[in-house]
N, CA, C and O atoms as CSV, one atom per row, in Angstrom:
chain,resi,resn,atom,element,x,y,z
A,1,UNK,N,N,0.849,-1.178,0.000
A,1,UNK,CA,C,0.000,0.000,0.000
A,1,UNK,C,C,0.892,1.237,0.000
A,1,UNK,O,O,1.814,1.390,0.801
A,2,UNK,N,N,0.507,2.238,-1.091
A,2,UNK,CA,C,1.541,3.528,-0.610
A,2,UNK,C,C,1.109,4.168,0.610
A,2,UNK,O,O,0.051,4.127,1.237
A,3,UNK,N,N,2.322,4.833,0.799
A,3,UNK,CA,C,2.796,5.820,1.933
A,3,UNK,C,C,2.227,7.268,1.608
A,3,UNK,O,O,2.552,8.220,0.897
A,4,UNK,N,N,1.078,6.897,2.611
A,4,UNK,CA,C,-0.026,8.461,2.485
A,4,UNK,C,C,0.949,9.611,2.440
A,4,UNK,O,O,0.843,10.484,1.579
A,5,UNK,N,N,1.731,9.622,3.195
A,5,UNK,CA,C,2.555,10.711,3.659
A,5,UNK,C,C,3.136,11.526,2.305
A,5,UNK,O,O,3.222,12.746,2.168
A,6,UNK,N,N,3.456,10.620,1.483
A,6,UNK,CA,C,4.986,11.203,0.468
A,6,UNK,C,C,3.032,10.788,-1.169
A,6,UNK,O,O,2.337,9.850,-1.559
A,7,UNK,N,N,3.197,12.280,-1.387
A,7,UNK,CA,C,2.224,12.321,-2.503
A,7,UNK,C,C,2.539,11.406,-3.719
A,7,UNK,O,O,3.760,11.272,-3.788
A,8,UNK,N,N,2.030,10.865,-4.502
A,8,UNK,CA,C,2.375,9.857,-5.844
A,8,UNK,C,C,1.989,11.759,-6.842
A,8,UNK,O,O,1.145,12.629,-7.058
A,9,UNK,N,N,3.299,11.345,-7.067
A,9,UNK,CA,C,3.489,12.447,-8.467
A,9,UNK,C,C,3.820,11.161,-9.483
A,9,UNK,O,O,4.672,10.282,-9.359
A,10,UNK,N,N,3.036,11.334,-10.316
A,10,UNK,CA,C,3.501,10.522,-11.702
A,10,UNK,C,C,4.078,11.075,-12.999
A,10,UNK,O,O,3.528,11.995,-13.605
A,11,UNK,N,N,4.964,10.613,-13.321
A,11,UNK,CA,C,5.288,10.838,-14.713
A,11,UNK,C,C,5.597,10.058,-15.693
A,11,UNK,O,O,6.089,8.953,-15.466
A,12,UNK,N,N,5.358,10.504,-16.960
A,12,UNK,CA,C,5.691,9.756,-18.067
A,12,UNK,C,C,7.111,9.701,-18.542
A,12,UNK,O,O,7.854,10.472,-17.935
A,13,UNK,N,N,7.481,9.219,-19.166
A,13,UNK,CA,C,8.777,9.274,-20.037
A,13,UNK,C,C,8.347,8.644,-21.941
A,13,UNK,O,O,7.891,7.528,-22.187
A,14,UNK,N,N,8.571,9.410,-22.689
A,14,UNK,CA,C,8.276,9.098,-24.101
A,14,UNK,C,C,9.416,9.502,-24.892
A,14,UNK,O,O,10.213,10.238,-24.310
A,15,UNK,N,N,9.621,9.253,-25.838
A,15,UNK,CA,C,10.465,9.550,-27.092
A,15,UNK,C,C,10.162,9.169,-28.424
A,15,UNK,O,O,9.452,8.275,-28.885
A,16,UNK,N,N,10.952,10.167,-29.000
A,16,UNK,CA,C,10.934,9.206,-30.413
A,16,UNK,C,C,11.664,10.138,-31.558
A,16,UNK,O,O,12.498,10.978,-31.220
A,17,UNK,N,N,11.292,9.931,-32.953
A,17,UNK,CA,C,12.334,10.588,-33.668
A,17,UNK,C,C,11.370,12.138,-34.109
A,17,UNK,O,O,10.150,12.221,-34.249
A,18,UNK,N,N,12.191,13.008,-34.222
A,18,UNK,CA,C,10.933,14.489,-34.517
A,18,UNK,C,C,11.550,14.535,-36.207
A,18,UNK,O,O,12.490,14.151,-36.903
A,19,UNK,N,N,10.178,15.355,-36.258
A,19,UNK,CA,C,10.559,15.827,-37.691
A,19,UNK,C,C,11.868,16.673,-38.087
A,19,UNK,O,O,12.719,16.275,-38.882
A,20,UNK,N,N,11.892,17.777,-37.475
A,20,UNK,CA,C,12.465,18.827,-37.227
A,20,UNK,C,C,13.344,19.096,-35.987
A,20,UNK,O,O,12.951,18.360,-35.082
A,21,UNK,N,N,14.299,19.803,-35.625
A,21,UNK,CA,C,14.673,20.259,-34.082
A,21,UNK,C,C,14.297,21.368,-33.902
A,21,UNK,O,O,14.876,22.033,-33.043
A,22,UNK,N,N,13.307,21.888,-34.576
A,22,UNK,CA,C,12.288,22.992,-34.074
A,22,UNK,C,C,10.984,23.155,-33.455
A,22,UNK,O,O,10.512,24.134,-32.878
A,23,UNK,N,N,10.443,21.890,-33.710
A,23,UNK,CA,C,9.700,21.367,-33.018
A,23,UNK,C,C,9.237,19.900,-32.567
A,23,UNK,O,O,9.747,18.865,-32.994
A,24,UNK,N,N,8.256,19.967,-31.696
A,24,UNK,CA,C,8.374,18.658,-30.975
A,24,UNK,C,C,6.670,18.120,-31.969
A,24,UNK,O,O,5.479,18.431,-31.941
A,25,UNK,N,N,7.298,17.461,-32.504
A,25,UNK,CA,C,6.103,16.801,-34.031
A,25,UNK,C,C,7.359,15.137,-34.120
A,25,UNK,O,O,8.535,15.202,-34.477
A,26,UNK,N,N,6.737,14.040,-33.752
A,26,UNK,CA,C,7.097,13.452,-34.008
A,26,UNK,C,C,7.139,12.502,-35.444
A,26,UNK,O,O,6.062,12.073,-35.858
A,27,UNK,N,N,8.271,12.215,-36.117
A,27,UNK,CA,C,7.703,11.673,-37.659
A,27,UNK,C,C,7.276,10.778,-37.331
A,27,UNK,O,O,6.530,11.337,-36.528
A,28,UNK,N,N,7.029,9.692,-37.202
A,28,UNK,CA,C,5.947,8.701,-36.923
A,28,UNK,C,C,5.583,8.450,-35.561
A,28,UNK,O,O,6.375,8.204,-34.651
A,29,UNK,N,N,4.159,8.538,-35.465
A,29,UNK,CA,C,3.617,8.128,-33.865
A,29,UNK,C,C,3.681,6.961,-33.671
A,29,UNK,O,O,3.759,6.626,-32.489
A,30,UNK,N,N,3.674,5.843,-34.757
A,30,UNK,CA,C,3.277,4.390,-34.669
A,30,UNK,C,C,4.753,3.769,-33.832
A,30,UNK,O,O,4.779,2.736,-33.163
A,31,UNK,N,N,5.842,4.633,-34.063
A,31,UNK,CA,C,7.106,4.443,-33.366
A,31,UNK,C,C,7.381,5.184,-32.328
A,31,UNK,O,O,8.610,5.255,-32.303
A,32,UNK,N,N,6.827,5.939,-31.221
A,32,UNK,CA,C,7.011,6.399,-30.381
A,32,UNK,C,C,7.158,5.425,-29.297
A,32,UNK,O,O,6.527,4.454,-28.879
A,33,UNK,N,N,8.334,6.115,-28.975
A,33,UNK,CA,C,8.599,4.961,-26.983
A,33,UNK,C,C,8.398,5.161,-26.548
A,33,UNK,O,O,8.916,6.239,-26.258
A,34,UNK,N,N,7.215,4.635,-25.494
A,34,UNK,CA,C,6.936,4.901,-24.582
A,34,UNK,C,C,7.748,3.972,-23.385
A,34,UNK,O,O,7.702,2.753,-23.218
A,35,UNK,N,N,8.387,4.847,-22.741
A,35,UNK,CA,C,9.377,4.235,-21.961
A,35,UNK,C,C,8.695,3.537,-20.099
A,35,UNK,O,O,9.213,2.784,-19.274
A,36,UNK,N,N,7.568,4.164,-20.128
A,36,UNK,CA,C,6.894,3.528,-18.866
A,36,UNK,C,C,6.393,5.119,-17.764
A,36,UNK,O,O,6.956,6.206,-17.892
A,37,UNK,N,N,5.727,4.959,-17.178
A,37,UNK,CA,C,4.971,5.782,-16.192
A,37,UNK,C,C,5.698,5.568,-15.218
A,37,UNK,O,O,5.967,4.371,-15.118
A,38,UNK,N,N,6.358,6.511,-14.067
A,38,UNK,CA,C,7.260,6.594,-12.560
A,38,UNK,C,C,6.546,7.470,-12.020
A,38,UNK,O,O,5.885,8.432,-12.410
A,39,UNK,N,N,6.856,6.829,-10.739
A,39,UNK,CA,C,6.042,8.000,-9.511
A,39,UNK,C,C,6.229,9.007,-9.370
A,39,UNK,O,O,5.449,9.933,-9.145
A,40,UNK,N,N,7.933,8.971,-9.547
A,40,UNK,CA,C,8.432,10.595,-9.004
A,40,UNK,C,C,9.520,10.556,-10.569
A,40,UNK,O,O,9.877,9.732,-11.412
A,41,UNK,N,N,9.742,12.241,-10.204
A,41,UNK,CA,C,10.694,12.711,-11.039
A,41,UNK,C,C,11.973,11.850,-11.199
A,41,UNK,O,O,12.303,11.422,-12.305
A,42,UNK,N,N,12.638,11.620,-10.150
A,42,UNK,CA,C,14.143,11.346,-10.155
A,42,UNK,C,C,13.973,9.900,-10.786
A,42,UNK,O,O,14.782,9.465,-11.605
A,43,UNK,N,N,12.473,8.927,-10.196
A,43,UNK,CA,C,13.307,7.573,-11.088
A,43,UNK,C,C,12.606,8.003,-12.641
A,43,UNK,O,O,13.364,7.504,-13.473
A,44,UNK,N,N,11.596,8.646,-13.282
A,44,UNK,CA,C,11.584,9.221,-14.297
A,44,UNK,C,C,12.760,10.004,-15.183
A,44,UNK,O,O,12.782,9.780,-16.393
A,45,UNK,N,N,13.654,10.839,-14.656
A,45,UNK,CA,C,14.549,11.251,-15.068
A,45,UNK,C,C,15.864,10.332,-15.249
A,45,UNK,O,O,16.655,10.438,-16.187
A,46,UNK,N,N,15.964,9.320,-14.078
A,46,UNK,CA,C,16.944,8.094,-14.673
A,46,UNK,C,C,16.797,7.553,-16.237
A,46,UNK,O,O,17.594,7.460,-17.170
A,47,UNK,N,N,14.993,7.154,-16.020
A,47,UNK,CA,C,14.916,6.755,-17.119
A,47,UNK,C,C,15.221,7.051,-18.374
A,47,UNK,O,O,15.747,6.377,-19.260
A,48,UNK,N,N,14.726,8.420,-18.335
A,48,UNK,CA,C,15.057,9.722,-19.293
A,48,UNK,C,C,15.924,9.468,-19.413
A,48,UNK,O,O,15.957,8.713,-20.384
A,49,UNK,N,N,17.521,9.704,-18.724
A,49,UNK,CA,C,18.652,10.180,-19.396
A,49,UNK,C,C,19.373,8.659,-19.630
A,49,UNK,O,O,20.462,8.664,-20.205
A,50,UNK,N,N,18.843,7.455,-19.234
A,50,UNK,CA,C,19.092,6.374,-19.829
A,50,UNK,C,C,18.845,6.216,-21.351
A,50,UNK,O,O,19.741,5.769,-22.068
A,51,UNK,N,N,17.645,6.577,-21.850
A,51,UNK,CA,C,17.271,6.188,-22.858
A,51,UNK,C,C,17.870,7.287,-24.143
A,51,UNK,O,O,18.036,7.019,-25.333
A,52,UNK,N,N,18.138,8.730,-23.340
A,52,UNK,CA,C,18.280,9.730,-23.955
A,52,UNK,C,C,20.192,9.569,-24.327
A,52,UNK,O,O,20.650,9.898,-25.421
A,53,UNK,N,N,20.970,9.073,-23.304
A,53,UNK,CA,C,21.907,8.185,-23.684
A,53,UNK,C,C,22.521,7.289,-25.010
A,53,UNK,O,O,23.510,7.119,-25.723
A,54,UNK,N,N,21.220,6.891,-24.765
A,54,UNK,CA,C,21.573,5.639,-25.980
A,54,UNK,C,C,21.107,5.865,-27.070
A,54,UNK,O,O,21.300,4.994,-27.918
A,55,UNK,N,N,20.236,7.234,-27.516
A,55,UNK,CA,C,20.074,7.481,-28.760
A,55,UNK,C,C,21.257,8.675,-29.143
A,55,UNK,O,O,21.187,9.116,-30.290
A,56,UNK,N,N,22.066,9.085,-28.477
A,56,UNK,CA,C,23.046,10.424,-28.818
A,56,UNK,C,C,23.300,10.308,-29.712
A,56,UNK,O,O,23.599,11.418,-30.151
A,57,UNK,N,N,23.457,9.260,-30.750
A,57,UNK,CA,C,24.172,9.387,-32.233
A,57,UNK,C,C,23.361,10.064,-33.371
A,57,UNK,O,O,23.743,10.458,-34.473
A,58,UNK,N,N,21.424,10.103,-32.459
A,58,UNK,CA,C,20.500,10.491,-33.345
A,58,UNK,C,C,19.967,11.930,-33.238
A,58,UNK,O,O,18.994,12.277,-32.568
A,59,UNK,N,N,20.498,12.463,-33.752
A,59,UNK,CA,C,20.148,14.231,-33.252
A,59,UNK,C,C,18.662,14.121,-33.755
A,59,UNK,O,O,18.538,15.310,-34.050
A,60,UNK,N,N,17.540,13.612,-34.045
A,60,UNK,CA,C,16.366,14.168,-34.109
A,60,UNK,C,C,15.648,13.039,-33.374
A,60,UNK,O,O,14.475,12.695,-33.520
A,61,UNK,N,N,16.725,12.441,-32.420
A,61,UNK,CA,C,15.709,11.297,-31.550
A,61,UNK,C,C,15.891,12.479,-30.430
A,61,UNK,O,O,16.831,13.262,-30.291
A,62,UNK,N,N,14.605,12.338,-29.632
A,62,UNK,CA,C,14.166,12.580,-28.179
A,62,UNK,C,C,13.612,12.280,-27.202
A,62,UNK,O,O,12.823,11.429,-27.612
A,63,UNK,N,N,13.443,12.386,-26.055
A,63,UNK,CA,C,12.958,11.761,-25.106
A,63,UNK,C,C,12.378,12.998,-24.016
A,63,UNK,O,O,13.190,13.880,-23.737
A,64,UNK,N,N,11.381,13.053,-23.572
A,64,UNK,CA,C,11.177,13.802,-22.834
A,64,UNK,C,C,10.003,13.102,-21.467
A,64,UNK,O,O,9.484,11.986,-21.451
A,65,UNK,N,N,9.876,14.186,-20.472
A,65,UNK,CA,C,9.407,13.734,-19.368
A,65,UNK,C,C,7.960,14.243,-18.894
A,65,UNK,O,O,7.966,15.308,-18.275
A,66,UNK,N,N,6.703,13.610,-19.107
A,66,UNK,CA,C,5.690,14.811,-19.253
A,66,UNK,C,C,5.255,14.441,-17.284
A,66,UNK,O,O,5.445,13.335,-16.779
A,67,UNK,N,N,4.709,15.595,-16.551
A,67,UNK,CA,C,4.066,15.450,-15.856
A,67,UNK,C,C,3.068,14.983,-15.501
A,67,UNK,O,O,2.334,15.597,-14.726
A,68,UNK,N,N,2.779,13.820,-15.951
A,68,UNK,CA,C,1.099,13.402,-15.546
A,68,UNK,C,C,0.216,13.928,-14.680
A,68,UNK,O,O,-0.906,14.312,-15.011
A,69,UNK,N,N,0.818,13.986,-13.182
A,69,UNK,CA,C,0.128,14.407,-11.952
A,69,UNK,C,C,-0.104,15.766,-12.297
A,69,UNK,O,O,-1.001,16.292,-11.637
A,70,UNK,N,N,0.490,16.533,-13.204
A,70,UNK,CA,C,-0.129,18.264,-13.358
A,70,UNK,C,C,-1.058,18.159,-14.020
A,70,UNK,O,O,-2.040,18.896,-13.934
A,71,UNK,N,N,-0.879,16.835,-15.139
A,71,UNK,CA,C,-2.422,16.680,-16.326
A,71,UNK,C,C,-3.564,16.951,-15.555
A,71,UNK,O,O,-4.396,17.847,-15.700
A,72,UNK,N,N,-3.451,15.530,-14.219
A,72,UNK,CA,C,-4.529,15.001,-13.926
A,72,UNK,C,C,-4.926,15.501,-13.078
A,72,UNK,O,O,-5.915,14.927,-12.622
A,73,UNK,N,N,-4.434,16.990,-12.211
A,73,UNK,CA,C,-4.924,17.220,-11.006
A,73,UNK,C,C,-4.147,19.000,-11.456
A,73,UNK,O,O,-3.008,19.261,-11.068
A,74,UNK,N,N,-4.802,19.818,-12.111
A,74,UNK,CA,C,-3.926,21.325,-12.737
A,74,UNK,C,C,-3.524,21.774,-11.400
A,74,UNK,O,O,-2.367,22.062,-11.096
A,75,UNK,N,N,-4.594,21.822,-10.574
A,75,UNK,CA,C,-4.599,22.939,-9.397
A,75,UNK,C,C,-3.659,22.083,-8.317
A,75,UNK,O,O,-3.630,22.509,-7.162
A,76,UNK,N,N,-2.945,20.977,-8.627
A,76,UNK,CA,C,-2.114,21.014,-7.137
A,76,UNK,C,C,-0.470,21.532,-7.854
A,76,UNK,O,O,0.116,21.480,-8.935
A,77,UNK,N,N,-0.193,22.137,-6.165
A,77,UNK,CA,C,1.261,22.448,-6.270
A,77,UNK,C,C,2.002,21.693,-6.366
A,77,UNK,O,O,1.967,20.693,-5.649
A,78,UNK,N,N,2.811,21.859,-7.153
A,78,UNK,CA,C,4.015,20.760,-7.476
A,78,UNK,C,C,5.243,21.340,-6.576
A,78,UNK,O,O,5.167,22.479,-6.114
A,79,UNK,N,N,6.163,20.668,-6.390
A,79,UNK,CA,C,7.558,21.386,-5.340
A,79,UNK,C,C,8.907,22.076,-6.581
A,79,UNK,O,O,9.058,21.409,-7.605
A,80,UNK,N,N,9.504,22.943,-6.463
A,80,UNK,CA,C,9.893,23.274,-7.348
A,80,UNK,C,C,11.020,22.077,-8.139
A,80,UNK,O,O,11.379,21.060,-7.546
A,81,UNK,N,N,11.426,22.389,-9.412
A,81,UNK,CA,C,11.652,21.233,-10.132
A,81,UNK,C,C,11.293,19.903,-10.281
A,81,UNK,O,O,12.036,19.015,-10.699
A,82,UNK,N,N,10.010,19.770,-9.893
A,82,UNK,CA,C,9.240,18.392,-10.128
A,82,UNK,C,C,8.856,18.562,-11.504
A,82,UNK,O,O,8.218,17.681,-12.080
């Protein structure tokens, strides 16, 4: 059971290849990674810079980290850099 105490912030982690490095338009959606949903930032951001790692040779691959818990709930405060 979680620990009432410490809030579940969730986040995503996704990537994939963009059209452009001007914007975030991915060329195909049917290939997007979805790298898995984390509670908190930091094991989200492992993930992130794991995956973001291993594509460095691909300058129009990316990976980024979306906030879920801001999707799903606008009005709560987040702590700074979450």
């Amino acid at each position: 059971m979680p620990d009432s105490a410490q809030p579940q912030l969730l986040h995503l982690v996704i990537g994939g290849e963009l059209t452009d490095l001007e914007h975030i338009t991915f060329r195909d959606l049917d290939k997007v990674d979805i790298v898995g949903v984390f509670p908190n930032y930091a094991s989200a951001f492992a993930a992130w810079k794991a995956k973001s790692q291993q594509t460095v040779d691909n300058a129009h691959m990316r990976y980024f980290v979306v906030h879920l818990h801001r999707l799903l709930d606008p009005g709560q405060d987040a702590k700074p850099g979450h």
